[in-house]
N, CA, C and O of each residue as an XYZ file, in Angstrom:
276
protein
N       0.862     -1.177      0.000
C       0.000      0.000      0.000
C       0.906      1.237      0.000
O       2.019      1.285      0.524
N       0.218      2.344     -0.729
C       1.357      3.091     -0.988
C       1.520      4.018      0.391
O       1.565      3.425      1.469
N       1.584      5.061      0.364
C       1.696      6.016      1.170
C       0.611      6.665      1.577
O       0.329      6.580      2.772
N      -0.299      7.509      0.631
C      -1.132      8.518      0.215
C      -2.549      7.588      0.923
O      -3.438      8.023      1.655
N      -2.300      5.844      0.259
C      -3.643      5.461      0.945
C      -3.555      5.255      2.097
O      -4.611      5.398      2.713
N      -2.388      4.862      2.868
C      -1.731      4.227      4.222
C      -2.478      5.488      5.189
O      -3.212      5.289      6.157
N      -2.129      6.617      4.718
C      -2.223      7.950      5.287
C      -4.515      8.522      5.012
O      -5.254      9.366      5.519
N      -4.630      7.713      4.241
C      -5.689      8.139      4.237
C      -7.106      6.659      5.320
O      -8.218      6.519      5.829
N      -6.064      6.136      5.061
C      -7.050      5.243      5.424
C      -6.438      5.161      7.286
O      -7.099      4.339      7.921
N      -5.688      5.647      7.859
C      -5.116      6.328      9.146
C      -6.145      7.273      9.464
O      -6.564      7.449     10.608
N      -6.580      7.929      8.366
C      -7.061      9.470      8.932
C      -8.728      8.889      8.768
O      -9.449      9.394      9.628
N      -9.284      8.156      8.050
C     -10.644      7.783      8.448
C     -10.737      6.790      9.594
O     -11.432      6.908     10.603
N      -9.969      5.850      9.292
C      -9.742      4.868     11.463
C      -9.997      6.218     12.435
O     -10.990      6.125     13.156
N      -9.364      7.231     12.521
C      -9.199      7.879     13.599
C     -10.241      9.145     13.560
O     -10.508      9.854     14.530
N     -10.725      9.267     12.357
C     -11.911     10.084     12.338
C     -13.165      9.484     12.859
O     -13.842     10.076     13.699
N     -13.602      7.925     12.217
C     -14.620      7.316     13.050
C     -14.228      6.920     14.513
O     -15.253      6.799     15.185
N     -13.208      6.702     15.158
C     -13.021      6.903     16.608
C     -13.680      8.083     17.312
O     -14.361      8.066     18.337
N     -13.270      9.291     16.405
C     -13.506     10.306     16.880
C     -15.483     10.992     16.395
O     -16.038     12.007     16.817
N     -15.750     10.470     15.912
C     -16.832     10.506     15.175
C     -16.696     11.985     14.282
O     -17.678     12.687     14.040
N     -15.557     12.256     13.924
C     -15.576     13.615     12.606
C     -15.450     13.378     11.409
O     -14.717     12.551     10.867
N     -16.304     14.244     10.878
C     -16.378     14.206      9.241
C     -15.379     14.982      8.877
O     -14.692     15.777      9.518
N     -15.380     14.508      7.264
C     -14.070     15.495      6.803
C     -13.805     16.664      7.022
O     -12.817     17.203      7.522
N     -15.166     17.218      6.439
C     -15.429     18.726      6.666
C     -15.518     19.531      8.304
O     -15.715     20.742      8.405
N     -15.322     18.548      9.588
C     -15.269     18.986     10.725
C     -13.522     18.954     11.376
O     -12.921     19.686     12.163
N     -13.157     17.805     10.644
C     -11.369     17.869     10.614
C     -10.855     19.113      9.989
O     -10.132     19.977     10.486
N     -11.346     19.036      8.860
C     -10.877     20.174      8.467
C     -10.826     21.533      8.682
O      -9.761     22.151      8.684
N     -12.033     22.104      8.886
C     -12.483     23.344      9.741
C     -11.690     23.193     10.944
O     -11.172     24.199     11.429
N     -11.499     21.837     11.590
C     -10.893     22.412     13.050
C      -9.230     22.315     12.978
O      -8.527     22.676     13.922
N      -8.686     21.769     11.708
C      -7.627     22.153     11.375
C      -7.142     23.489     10.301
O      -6.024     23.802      9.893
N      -8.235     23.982     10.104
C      -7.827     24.956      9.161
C      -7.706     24.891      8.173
O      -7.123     25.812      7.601
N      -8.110     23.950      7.556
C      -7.815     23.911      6.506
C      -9.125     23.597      5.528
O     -10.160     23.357      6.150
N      -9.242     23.557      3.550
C     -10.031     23.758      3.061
C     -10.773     22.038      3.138
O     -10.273     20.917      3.052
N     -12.116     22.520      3.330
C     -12.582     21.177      3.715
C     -12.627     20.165      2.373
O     -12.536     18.961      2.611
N     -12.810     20.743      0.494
C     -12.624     19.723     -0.272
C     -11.716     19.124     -0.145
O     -11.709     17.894     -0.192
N     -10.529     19.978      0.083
C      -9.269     19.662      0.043
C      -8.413     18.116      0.275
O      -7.577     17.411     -0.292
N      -9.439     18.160      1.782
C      -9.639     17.163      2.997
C     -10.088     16.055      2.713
O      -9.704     14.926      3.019
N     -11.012     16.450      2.049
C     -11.815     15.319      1.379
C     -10.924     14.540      0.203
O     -10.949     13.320      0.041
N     -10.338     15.234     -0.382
C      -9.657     14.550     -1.625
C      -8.598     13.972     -0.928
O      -8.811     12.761     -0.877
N      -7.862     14.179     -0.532
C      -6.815     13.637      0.743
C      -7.530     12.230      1.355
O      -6.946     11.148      1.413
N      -8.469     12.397      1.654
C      -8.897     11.277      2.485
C      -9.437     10.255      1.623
O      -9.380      9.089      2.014
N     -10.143     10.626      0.091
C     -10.635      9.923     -0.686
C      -9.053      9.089     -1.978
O      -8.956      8.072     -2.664
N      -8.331     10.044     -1.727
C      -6.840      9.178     -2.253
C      -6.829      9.623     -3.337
O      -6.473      8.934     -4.293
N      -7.290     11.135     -3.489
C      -7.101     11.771     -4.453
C      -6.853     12.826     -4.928
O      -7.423     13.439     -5.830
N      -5.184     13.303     -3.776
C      -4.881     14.514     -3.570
C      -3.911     13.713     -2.769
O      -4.286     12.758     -2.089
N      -2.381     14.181     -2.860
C      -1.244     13.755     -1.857
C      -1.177     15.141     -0.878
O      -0.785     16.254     -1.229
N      -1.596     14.800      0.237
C      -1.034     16.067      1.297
C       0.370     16.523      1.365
O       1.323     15.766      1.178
N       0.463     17.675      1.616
C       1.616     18.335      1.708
C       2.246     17.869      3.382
O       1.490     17.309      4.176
N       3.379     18.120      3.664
C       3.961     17.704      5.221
C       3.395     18.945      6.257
O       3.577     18.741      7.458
N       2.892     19.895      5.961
C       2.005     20.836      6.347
C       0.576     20.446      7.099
O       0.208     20.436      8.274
N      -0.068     20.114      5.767
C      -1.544     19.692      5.812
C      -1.450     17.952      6.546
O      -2.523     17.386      6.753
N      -0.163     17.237      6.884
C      -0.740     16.390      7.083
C      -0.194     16.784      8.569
O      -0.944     16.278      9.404
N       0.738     17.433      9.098
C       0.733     17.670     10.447
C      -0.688     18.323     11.396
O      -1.073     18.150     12.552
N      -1.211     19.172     10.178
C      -2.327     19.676     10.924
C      -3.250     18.853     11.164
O      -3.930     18.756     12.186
N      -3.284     18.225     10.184
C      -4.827     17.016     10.559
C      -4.101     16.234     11.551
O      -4.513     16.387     12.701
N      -3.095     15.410     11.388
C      -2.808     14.204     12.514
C      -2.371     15.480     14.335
O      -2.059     15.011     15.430
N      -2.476     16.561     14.105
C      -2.523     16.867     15.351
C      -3.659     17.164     15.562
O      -3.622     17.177     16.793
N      -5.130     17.537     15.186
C      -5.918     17.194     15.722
C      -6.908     16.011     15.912
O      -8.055     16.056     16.357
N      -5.970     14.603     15.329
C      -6.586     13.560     15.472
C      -5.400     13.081     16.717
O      -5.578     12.010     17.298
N      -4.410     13.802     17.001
C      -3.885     13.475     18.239
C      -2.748     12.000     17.633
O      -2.615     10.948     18.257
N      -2.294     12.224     16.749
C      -1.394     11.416     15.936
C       0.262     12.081     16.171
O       0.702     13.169     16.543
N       0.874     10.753     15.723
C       2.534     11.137     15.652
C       2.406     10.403     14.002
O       1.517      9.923     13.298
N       3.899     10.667     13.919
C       4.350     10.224     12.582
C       4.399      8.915     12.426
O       4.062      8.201     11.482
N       4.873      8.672     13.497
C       5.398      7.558     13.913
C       4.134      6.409     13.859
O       4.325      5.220     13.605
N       3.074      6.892     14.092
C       1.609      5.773     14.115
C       1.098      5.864     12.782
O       0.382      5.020     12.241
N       1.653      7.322     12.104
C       0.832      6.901     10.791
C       1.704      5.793      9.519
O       1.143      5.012      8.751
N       3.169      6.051      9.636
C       4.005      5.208      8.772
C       3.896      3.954      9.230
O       4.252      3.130      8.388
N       3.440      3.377     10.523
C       3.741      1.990     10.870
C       2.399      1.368     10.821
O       2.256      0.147     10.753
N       1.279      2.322     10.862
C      -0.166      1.427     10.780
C      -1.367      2.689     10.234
O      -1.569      3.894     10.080
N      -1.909      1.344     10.108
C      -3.036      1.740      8.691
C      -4.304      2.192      9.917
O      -5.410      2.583      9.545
């Protein structure tokens, strides 16, 4: 699995934990909510920017997203 999905399919596990939609990650990271969406749908590679912001408000390290899905 490549990267982009590893990272997307990280960020929906931890969104249904959290019960947030894209568009509520996003807003509470600042960032544009299609954006988010394409990111999460595996169709848009995040920048090292955009993906720090989301995995800090899903309360993520780097370290959990490169080693598990």
């Amino acid at each position: 699995m490549d990267f982009e999905k590893t990272f997307a399919a990280t960020l929906k596990k931890h969104m249904a934990r959290r019960n947030l939609s894209a568009y509520r990650l996003a807003k509470l990271a600042g960032l544009n909510p299609s954006s988010v969406q394409r990111i999460i749908n595996g169709e848009r590679s995040p920048t090292l920017d955009t993906m720090g912001k989301l995995m800090k408000e899903l309360g993520l390290s780097f370290t959990v997203v490169s080693l598990k899905a």
